[in-house]
C-alpha positions, 0 to 999 in steps of 0.5 A: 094135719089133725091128730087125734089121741083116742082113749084107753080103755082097759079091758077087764078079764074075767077068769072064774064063772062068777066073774064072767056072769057079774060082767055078763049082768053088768051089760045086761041086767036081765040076766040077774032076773033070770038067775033069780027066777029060776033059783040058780046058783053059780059054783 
């Protein structure tokens, strides 16, 4: 018998626009380029 104990990843929930866009970017960088390019502002 193997036993196996995976990890526990811990989900972060993002509830505001600008806490779902830092997430957003983390995963993905380019979309901070994008914002600045185009001047946009998250409210």
């Amino acid at each position: 018998m193997t036993v196996r104990v995976s990890e526990a990843n811990e989900h972060i929930r993002a509830y505001s626009q600008v806490e779902r866009f830092q997430l957003m970017s983390q995963k993905n960088p380019h979309l901070m380029k994008l914002k600045e390019a185009f001047g946009l502002e998250l409210g």
